[in-house]
C-alpha positions in Angstrom: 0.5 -21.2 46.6 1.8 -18.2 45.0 0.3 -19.3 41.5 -2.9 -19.9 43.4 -3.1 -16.2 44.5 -2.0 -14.9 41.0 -5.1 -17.0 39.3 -7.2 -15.0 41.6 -6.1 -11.8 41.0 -6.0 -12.9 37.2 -10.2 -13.4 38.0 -10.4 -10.7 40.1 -8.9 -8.2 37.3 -11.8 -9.6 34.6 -14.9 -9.1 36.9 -13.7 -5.3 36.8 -12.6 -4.8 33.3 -15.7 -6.0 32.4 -17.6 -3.5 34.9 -14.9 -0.7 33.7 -15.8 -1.4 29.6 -19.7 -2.1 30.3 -19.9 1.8 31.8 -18.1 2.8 29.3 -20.4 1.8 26.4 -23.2 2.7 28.8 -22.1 6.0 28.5 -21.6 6.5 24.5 -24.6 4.2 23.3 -26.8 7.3 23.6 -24.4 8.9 20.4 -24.1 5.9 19.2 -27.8 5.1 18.5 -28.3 9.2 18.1 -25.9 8.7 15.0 -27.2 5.7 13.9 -31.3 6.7 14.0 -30.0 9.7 12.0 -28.7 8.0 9.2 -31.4 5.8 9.3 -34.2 8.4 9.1 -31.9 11.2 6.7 -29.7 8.7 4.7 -31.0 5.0 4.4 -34.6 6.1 4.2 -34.8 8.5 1.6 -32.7 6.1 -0.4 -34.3 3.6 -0.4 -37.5 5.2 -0.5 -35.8 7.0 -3.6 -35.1 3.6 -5.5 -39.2 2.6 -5.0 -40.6 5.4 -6.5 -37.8 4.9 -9.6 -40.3 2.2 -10.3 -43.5 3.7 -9.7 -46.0 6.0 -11.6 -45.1 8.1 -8.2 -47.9 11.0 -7.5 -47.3 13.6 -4.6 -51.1 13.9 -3.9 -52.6 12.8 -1.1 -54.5 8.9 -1.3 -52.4 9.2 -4.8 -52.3 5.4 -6.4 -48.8 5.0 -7.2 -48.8 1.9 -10.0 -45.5 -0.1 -10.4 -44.5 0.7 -13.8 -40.8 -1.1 -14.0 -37.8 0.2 -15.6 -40.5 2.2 -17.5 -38.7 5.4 -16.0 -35.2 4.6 -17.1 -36.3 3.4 -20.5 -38.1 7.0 -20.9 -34.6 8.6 -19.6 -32.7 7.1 -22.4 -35.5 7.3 -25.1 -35.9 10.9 -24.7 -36.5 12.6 -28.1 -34.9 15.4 -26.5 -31.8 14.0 -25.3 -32.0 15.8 -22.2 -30.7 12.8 -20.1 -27.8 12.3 -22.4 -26.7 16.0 -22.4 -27.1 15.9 -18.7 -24.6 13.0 -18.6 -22.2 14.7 -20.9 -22.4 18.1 -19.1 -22.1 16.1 -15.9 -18.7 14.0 -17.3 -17.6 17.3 -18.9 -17.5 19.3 -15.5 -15.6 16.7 -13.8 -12.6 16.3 -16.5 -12.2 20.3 -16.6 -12.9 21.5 -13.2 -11.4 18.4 -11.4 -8.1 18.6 -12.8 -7.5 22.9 -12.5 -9.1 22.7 -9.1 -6.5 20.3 -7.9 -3.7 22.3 -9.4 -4.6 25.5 -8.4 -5.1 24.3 -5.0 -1.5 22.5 -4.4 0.2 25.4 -5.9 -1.6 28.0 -4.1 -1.0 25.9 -1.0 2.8 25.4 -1.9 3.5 29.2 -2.7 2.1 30.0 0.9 3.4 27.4 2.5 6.5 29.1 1.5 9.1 29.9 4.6 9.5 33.7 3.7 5.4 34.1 3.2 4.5 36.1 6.4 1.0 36.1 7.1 -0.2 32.5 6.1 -3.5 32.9 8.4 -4.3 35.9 6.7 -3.9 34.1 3.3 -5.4 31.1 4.0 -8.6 33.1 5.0 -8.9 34.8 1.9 -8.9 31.9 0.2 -11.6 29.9 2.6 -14.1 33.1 2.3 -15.1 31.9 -1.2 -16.7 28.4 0.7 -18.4 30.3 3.6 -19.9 32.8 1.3 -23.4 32.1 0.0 -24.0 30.3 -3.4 -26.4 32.6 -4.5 -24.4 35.7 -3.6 -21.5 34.3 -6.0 -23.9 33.4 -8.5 -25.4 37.1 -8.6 -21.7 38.5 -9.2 -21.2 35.9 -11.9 -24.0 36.9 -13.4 -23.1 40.3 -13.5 -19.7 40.2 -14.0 -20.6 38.3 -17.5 -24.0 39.6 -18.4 -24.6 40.2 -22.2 -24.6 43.9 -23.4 -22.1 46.5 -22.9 -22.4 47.2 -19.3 -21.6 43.6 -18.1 -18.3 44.1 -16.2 -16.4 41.0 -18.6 -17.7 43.3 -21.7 -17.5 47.0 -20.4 -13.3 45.9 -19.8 -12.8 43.9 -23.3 -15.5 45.8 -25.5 -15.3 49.4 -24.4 -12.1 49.9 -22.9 -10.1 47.8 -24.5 -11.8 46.5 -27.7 -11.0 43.6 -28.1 -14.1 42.3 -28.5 -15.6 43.7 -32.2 -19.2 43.3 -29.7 -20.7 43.0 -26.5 -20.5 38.8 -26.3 -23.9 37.2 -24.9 -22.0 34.9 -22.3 -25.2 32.8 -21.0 -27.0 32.3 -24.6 -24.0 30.4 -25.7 -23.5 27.0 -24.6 -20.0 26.8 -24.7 -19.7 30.9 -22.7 -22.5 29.6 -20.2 -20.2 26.7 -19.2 -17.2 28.2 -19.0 -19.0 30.4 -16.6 -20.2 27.7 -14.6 -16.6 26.3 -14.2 -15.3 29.4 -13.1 -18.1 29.9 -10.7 -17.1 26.0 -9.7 -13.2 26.5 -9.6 -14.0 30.1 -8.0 -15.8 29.2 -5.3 -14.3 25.5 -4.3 -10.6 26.3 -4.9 -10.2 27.5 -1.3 -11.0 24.2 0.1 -8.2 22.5 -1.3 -6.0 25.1 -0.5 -6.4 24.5 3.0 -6.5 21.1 3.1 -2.9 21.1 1.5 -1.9 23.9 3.7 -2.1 21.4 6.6 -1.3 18.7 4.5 2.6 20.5 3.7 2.7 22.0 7.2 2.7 18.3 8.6 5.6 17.0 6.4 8.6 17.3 8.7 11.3 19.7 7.3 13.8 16.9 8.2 13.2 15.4 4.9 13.9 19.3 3.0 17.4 19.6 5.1 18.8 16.4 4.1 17.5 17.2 0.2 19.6 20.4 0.6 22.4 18.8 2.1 22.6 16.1 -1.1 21.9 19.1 -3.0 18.4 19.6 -4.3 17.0 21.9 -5.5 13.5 23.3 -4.8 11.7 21.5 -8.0 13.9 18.6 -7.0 12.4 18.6 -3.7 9.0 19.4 -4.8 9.1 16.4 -7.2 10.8 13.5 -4.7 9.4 14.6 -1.3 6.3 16.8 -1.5 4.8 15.0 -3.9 5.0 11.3 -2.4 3.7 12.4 0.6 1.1 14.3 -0.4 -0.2 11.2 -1.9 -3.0 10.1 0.8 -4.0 13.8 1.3 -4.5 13.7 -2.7 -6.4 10.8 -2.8 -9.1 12.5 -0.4 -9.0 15.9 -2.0 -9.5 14.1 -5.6 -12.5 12.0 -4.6 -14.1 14.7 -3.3 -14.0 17.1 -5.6 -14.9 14.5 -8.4 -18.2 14.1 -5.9 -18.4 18.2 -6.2 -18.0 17.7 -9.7 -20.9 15.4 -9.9 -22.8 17.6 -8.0 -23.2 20.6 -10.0 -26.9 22.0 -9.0 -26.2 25.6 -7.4 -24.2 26.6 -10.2 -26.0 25.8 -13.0 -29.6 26.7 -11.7 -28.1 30.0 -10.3 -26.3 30.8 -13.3 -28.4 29.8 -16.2 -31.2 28.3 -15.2 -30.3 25.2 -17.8 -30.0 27.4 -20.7 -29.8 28.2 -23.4 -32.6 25.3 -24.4 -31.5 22.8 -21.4 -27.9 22.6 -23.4 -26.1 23.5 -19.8 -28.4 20.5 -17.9 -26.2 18.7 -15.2 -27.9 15.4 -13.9 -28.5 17.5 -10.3 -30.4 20.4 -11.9 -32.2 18.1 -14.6 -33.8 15.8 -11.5 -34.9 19.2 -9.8 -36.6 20.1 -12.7 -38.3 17.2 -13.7 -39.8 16.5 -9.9 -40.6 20.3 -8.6 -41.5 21.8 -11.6 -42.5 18.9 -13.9 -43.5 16.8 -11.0 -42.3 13.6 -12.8 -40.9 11.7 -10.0 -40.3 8.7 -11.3 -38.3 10.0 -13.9 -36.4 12.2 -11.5 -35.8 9.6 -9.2 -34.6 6.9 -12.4 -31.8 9.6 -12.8 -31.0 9.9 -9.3 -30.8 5.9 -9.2 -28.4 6.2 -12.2 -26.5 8.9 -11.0 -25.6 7.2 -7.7 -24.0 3.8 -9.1 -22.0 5.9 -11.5 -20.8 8.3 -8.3 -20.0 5.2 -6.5 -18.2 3.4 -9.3 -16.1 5.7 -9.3 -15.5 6.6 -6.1 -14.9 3.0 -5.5 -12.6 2.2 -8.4 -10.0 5.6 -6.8 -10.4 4.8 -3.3 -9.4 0.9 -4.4 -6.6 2.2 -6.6 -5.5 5.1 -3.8 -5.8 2.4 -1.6 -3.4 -0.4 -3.0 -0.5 2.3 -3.0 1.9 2.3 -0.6 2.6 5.8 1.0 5.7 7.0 2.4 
C-alpha cells in the first residue's frame, strides 16, 4: 500500500517539474531567440554574405550584375606585382610575435608588483592603467603622432635632438618603415597593456594566500613562489589573455590607419587596414573580401590549435 502511495507521489512530483521547467524556459526564450536573431542578422550573415562576394565581380551599385568570377580574387591577392598582400601578411605575423609577447609580460608584471601586499591604493592603480582602453583610438593616435613627428619640434626629437643630442638630426619616425612600426607597437602595447593588467589583477587576487604561507613556512622565497605557485595557476587565466591578444594582434586597423595611413608606400599595410582600403577607397570588394576569407581561417587556426593545446593541460 505504502509503495502504491509513493508511485503516486513519484507521478504526482513529474506533472509539476515539468510545469515548474516549462515556465521557466517560457520565461528566458524571449533572450534566448533575441541573442540568437542577433547573431544571425550581425555575425552569420555578413559572413557568409562576406565569403559570396570573395567569389564575385562584386559591385556596390544599385541593379549592379555581380558575375561569379572564382578564386579569381585570391589568385589576384597572391599575384600582386606589388606584394601588398604578402607585406600585409608579414606586417600582420610581425605585430603578433613582438607585441604579443611584451604585452603579456608587461601585463603579469605590472599586475604582480601591484598585487603586492604593501602597495596601498590598488584601485587607484589599476585605473590608471584601464584609462588607456576607455580612451578614444583616435585621441592616442593624435598624441602618437605628435609625440614622434619628424622635425625638431616633435616631442621624441625636441628631448633627444635639442636637449640632449643624441640624435646628430631630427629622425623622420613615420617615413621609415622600420620607425613607423615601432610606433604602431607602442601605440598597440600602449594602449592594450591595461587590459591585461586587470585581468591578472583578479586573476592573483583569487589565488588563496594559503598556498604563499605554507611556501614561506618550507622556506621560499618570493621568485621561488612566483615560479611554483603563481605561475601554475595563472595558467587558464593565461591561456584566455594569450588568445586574445593574439586576436588584437591580428587585428591591427586603428593603429595603423591612425598613425600612418599605410605608409610610407603601403610598407606598414596590416591585412585589416589593407581590406579597408581596397573596398572603401578602391571599391574592390572581391579582393577585400578574398583577404578577409583568408584572414579568418588563419585567425581560427590558430586560435584553435592554443585553445586545443591550453585545453589538454591540466591546471592546478
Amino acid at each position: 500500500m505504502s509503495i502504491e502511495i509513493a508511485g503516486q507521489k513519484e507521478t504526482g512530483r513529474k506533472p509539476k517539474a515539468f510545469k515548474k521547467g516549462l515556465k521557466q524556459w517560457i520565461a528566458v526564450l524571449p533572450f534566448i531567440l533575441l541573442g540568437v536573431v542577433g547573431t544571425a542578422i550581425f555575425v552569420i550573415y555578413p559572413m557568409i554574405k562576406n565569403i559570396l562576394i570573395s567569389f564575385q565581380d562584386y559591385s556596390i551599385m544599385p541593379n549592379a550584375v555581380n558575375p561569379y568570377i572564382g578564386f579569381e580574387n585570391y589568385t589576384s591577392a597572391f599575384t600582386d606585382p606589388n606584394n601588398k598582400v604578402w607585406m600585409a601578411i608579414k606586417n600582420t605575423f610581425l605585430n603578433v610575435f613582438v607585441t604579443v609577447p611584451i604585452n603579456w609580460f608587461l601585463a603579469i608584471v605590472f599586475a604582480v608588483l601591484i598585487n603586492l601586499h604593501f602597495v596601498k591604493y590598488k584601485i587607484a592603480f589599476r585605473t590608471v592603467y584601464y584609462l588607456p582602453i576607455i580612451t578614444s583610438w583616435i585621441v592616442v593616435a593624435f598624441l602618437f603622432r605628435f609625440l614622434f613627428a619628424s622635425g625638431e619640434y616633435g616631442i621624441i626629437n625636441y628631448i633627444f635632438y635639442k636637449q640632449l643630442g643624441i640624435f646628430d638630426e631630427p629622425i623622420n619616425f613615420l617615413a621609415n618603415y622600420w620607425t613607423a612600426m615601432m610606433v604602431i607597437w607602442l601605440f598597440h602595447i600602449w594602449k592594450t597593456v591595461g587590459w591585461g593588467v586587470v585581468i591578472y589583477l583578479a586573476a592573483l587576487q583569487g589565488i588563496s594566500k594559503e598556498y604563499y604561507e605554507a611556501a614561506q613556512i618550507d622556506g621560499a622565497n618570493g621568485v621561488q613562489q612566483f615560479r611554483s605557485i603563481t605561475v601554475p595557476m595563472l595558467v587558464p587565466v593565461t591561456a584566455f589573455v594569450l588568445i586574445n591578444l593574439i586576436n588584437g594582434a591580428f587585428n591591427f586597423f586603428p593603429q595603423v590607419y591612425f598613425i600612418t595611413r599605410g605608409g610610407p608606400m603601403d610598407q606598414t599595410q596590416t591585412l585589416p587596414s589593407l581590406m579597408y582600403i581596397q573596398a572603401f577607397k578602391n571599391f574592390n570588394f572581391g579582393y577585400a573580401s578574398a583577404v578577409a576569407v583568408m584572414m579568418g581561417i588563419a585567425v581560427f587556426l590558430l586560435t584553435y590549435t592554443q585553445m586545443k593545446k591550453f585545453g589538454n593541460q591540466r591546471f592546478l
